[in-house]
C-alpha positions as CSV (number, residue, x, y, z in Angstrom):
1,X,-24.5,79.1,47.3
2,X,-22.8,76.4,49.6
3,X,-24.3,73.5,46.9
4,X,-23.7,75.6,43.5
5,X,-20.4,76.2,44.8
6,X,-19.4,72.5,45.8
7,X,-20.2,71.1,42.3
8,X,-17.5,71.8,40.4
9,X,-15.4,71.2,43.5
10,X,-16.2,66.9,42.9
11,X,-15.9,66.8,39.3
12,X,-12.0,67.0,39.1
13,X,-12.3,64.2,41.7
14,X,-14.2,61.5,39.3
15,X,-12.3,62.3,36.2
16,X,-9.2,60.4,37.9
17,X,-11.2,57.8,39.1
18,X,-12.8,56.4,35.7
19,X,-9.6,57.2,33.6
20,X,-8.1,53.6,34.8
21,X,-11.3,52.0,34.7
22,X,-11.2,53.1,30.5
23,X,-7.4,52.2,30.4
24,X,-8.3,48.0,31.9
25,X,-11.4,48.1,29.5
26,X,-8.8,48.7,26.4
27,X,-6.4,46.9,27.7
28,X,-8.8,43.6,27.9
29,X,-10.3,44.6,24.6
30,X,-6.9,44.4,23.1
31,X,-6.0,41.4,24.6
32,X,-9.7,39.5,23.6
33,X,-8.9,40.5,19.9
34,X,-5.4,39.3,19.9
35,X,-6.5,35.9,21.0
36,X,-9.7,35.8,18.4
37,X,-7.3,36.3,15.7
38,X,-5.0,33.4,17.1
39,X,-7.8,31.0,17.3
40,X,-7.9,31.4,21.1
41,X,-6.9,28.8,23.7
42,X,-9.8,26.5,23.0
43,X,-9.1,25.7,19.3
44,X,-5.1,25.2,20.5
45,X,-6.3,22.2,22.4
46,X,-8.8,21.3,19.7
47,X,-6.0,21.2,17.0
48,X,-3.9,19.1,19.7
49,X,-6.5,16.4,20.4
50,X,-7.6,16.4,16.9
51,X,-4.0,15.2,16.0
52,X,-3.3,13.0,18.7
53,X,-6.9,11.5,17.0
54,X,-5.5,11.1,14.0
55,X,-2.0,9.4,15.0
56,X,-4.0,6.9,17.3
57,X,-6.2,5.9,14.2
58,X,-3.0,5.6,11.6
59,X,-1.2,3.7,14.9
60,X,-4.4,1.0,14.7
61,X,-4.6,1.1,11.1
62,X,-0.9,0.2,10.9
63,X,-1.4,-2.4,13.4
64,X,-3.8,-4.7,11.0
65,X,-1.2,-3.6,8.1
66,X,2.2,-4.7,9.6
67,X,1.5,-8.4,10.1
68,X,0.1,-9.0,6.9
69,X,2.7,-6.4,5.0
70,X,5.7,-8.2,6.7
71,X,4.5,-11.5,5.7
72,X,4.9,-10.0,2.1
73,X,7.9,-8.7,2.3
74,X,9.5,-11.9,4.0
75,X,8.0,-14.4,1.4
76,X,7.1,-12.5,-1.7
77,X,8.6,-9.1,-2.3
78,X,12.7,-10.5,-1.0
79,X,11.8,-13.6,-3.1
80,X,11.0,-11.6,-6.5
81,X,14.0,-9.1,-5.7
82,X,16.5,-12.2,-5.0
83,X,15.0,-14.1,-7.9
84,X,15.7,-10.7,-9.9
85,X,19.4,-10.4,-9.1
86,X,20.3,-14.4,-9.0
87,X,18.8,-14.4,-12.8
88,X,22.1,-12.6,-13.7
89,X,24.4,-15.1,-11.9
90,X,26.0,-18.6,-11.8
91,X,24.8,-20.3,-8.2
92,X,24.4,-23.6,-7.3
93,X,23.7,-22.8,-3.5
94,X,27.1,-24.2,-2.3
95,X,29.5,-21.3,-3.8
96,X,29.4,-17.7,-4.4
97,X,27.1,-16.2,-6.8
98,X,28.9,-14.8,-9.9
99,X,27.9,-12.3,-11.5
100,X,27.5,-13.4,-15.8
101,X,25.3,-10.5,-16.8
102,X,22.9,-12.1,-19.5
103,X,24.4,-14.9,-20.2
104,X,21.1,-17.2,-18.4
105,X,18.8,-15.9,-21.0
106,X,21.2,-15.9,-23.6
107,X,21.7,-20.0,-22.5
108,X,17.5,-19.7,-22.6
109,X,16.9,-18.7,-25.5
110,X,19.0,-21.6,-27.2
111,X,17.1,-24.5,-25.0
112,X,15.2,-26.1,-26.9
113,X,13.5,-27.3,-23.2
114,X,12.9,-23.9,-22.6
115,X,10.7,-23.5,-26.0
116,X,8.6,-26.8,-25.5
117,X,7.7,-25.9,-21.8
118,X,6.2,-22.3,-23.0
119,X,4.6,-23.7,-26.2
120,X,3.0,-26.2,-23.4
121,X,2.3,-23.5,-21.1
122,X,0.6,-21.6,-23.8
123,X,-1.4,-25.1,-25.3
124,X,-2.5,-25.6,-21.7
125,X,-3.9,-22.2,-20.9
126,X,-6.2,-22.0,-23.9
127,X,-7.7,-25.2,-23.4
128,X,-8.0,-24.5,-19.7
129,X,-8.9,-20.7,-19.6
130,X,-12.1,-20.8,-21.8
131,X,-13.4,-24.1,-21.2
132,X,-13.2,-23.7,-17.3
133,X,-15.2,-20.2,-18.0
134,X,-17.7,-22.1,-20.1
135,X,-18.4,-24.8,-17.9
136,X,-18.5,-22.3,-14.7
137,X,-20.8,-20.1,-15.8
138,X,-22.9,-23.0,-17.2
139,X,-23.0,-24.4,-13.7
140,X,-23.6,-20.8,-12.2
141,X,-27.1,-20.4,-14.4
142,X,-28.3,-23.6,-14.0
143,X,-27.7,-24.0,-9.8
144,X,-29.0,-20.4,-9.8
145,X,-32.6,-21.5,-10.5
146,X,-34.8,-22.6,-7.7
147,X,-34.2,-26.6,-7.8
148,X,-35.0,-28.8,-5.4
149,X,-31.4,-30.0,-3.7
150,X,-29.7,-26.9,-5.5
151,X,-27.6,-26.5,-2.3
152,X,-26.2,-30.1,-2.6
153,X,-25.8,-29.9,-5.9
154,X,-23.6,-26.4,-5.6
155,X,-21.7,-28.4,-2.8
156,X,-21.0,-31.4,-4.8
157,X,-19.6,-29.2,-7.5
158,X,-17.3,-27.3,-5.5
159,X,-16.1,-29.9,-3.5
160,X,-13.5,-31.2,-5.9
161,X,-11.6,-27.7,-5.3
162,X,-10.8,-28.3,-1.9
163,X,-9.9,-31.7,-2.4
164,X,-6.1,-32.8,-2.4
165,X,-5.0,-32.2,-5.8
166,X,-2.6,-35.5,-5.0
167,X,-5.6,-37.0,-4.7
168,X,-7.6,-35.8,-7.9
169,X,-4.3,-36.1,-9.9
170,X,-3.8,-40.0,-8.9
171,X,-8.0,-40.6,-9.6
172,X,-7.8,-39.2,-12.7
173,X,-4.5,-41.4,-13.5
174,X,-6.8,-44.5,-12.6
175,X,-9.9,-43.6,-14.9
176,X,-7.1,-42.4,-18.2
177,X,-5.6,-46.0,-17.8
178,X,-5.7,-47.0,-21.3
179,X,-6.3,-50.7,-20.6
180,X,-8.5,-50.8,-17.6
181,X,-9.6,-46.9,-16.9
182,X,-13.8,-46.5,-17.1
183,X,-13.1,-43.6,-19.8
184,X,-11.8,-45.9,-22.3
185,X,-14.4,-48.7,-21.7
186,X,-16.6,-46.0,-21.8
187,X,-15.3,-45.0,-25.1
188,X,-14.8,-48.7,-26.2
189,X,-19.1,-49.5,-25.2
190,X,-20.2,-46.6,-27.5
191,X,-18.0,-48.1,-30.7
192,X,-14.7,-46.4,-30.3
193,X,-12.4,-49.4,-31.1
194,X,-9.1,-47.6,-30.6
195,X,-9.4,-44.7,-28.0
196,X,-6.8,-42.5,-26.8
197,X,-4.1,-43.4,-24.3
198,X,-4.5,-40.5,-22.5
199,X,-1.5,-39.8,-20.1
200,X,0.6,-42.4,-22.4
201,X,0.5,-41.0,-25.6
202,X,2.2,-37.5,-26.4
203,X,-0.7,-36.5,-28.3
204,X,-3.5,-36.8,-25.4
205,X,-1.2,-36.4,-22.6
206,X,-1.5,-32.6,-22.6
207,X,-5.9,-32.9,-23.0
208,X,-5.9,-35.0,-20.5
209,X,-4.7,-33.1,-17.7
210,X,-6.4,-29.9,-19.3
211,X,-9.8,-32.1,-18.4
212,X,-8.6,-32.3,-15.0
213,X,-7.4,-28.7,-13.8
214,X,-11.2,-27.9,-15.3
215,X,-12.8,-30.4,-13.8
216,X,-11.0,-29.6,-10.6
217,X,-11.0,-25.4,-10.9
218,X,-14.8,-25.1,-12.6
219,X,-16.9,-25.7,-9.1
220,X,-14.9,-22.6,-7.6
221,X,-15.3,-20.1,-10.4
222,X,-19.0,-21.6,-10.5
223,X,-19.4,-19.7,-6.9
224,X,-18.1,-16.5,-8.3
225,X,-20.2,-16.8,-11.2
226,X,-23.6,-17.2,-8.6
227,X,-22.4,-14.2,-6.6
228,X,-22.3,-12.2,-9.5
229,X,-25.8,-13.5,-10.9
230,X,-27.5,-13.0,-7.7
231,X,-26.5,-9.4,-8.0
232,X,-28.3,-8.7,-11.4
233,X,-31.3,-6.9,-10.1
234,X,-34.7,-9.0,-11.3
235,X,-36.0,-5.9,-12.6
236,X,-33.8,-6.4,-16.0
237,X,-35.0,-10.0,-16.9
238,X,-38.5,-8.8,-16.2
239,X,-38.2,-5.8,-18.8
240,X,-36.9,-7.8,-21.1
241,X,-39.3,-10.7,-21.0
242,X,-41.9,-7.8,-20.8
243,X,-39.9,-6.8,-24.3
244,X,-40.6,-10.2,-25.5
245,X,-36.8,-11.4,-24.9
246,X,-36.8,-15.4,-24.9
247,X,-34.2,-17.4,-22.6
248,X,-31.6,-16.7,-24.9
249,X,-31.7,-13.4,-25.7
250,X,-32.1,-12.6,-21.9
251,X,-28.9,-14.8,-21.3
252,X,-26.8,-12.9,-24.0
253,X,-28.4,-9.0,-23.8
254,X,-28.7,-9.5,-20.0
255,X,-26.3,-11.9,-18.1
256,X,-23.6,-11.8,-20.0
257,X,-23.3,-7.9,-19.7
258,X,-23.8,-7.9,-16.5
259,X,-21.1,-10.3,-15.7
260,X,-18.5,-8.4,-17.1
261,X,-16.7,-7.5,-14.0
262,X,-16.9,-11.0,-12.8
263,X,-16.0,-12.3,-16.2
264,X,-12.9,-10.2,-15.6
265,X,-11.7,-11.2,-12.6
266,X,-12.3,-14.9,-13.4
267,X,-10.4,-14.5,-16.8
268,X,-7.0,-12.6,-14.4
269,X,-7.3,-15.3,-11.8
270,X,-7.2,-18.3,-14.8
271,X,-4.4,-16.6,-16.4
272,X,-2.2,-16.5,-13.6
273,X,-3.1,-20.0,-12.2
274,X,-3.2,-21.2,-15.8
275,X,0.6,-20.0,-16.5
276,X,1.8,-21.0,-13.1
277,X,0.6,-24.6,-12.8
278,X,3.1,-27.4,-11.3
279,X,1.7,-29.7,-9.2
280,X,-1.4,-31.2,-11.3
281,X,1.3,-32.1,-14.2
282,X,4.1,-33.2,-11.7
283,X,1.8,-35.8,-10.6
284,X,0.2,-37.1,-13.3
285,X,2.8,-37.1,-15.9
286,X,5.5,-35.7,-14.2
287,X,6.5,-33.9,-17.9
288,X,6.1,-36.9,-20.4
289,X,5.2,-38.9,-21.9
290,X,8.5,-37.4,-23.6
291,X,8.0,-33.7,-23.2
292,X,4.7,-33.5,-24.3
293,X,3.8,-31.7,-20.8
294,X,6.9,-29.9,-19.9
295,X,5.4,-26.4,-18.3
296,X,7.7,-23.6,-17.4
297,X,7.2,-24.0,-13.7
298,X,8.1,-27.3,-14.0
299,X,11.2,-26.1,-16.0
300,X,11.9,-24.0,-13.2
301,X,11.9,-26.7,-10.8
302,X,13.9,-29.1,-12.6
303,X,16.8,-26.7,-13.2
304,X,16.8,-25.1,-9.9
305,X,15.6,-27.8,-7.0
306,X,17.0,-30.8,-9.0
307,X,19.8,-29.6,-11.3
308,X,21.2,-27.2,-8.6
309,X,21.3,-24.6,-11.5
310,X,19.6,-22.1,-9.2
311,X,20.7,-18.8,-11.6
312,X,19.0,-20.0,-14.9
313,X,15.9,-21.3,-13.3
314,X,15.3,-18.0,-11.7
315,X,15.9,-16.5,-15.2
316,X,13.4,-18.7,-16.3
317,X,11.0,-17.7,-13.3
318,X,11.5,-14.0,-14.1
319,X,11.0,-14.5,-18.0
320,X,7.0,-16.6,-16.9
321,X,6.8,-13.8,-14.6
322,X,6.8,-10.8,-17.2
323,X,5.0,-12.8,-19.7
324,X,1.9,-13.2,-16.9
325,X,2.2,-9.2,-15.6
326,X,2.3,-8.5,-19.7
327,X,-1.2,-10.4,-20.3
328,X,-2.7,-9.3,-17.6
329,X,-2.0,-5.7,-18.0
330,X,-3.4,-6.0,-21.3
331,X,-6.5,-8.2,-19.9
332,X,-6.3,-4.7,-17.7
333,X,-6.3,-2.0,-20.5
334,X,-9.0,-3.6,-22.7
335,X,-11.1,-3.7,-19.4
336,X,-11.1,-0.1,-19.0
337,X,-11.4,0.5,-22.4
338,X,-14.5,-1.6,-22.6
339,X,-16.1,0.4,-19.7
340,X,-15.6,3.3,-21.5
């Protein structure tokens, strides 16, 4: 009787004994959900070094930027935007700039110098820009086969680009003398009685340093031409000799496709270097005979370094400028709409 009695005597006594135990287990539970739905403490610091990552990498990434972007800004983008606003002034570097709105171009546009030196600029880039393709990529397909001394010969070929192009300029002056120059006794041993004067006469001036500037640029565009020829997997010439494709056919339906994007970037860097050239012509004819090879940039430098008319020879350098971003964007937009 003592036992069933004493039974429900220690129940009331366990009740209060697990009810807080229930209440901490809650308690926790709550808390454990409230920080799964926050992400909990470990994804807090994930997020935090994650971030710190990604600050040290732009930091780094900056690091290689800065120099290079500074150098820009200091010598080409300040440049363009002075050239910009001094095109629409009167300066001679000594006084204040004043301000004479379009009245550089209008002064342009009546200059008969101005008219020459682009007609020049334009005669001079289509005799340089195809021919130094042509005789680049000739180069490129024959120093691409397997020749004994191919390496020398690639060497030889490029070597005249690093050369001084004082140097090249005054050679060149010494084999166009009319009297005495190997060309012309050249000319004169094969039965040419009366060949050209070369840099003397107004007619041949402007060939003759086109002959130059590609004799000069072709060993360099030559190396970007074998880059781009090594690339062409074997597999196509093999299909199409397998086709029965002869060495021409394979040359036109092969090569030349597949040179396209180096074709392009050779034709952008002619154009630019083509429109912008100075020193080849300032040293071998220095303009003349006459003005028969007046170029724009050497307009520019007449006008502004020589003349002290610093305001219309930077309206001069921002008219050659738009006329170059104009072709090439063009060269650009019948790019893409080939690849399409």
């Amino acid at each position: 009787m003592s036992e069933i009695s004493g039974a429900p005597a220690t129940a009331p006594a366990t009740a209060p004994a697990t009810a807080p135990a229930a209440a901490t287990a809650a308690a926790g539970a709550t808390a454990l959900d409230k920080t799964s739905r926050a992400g909990g403490p470990g994804k807090t610091s994930n997020t935090a070094a994650l971030k710190r990552r990604r600050r040290r990498t732009a930091l780094v990434g900056w690091s290689f930027i800065l120099p290079n972007l500074l150098g820009f800004a200091a010598l080409t983008l300040v440049p363009v935007v002075a050239t910009l606003l001094l095109s629409f002034t009167d300066w001679n570097s000594y006084n204040t700039p004043q301000w004479i709105g379009f009245d550089n171009f209008r002064r342009m546009w009546d200059n008969d110098n101005f008219w020459t030196a682009l007609s020049n600029t334009s005669w001079y880039a289509a005799g340089h820009i195809p021919l130094t393709m042509a005789a680049s990529l000739g180069l490129a397909v024959l120093l691409n086969q397997k020749l004994r001394g191919v390496a020398f010969f690639r060497t030889a070929f490029f070597f005249p680009y690093i050369t001084s192009l004082v140097a090249v300029a005054v050679v060149w002056n010494m084999l166009f003398n009319p009297d005495a120059g190997p060309v012309n006794q050249l000319l004169k041993a094969v039965g040419m009685a009366h060949p050209p004067g070369w840099t003397t006469d107004t007619d041949w001036a402007l060939p003759a340093v086109i002959i130059t500037s590609v004799w000069r640029d072709m060993g360099y565009y030559m190396v970007l031409y074998l880059a781009g020829l090594q690339a062409i997997p074997a597999e196509l010439y093999e299909a199409a000799r397998v086709d029965g494709a002869g060495a021409w056919k394979r040359f036109w339906h092969v090569t030349v496709p597949s040179l396209r994007p180096t074709t392009f970037f050779v034709l952008v860097m002619l154009t630019v270097s083509s429109f912008k050239v100075f020193d080849l012509v300032q040293v071998m004819t220095e303009g003349g005979p006459g003005r028969s090879t007046l170029v724009l940039s050497q307009l520019i430098f007449r006008e502004g370094i020589t003349q002290g008319r610093f305001g219309y020879s930077s309206a001069i350098s921002l008219v050659l400028f738009v006329i170059v971003l104009i072709i090439t964007v063009t060269q650009f937009r019948f790019q893409r709409r080939n690849e399409r």
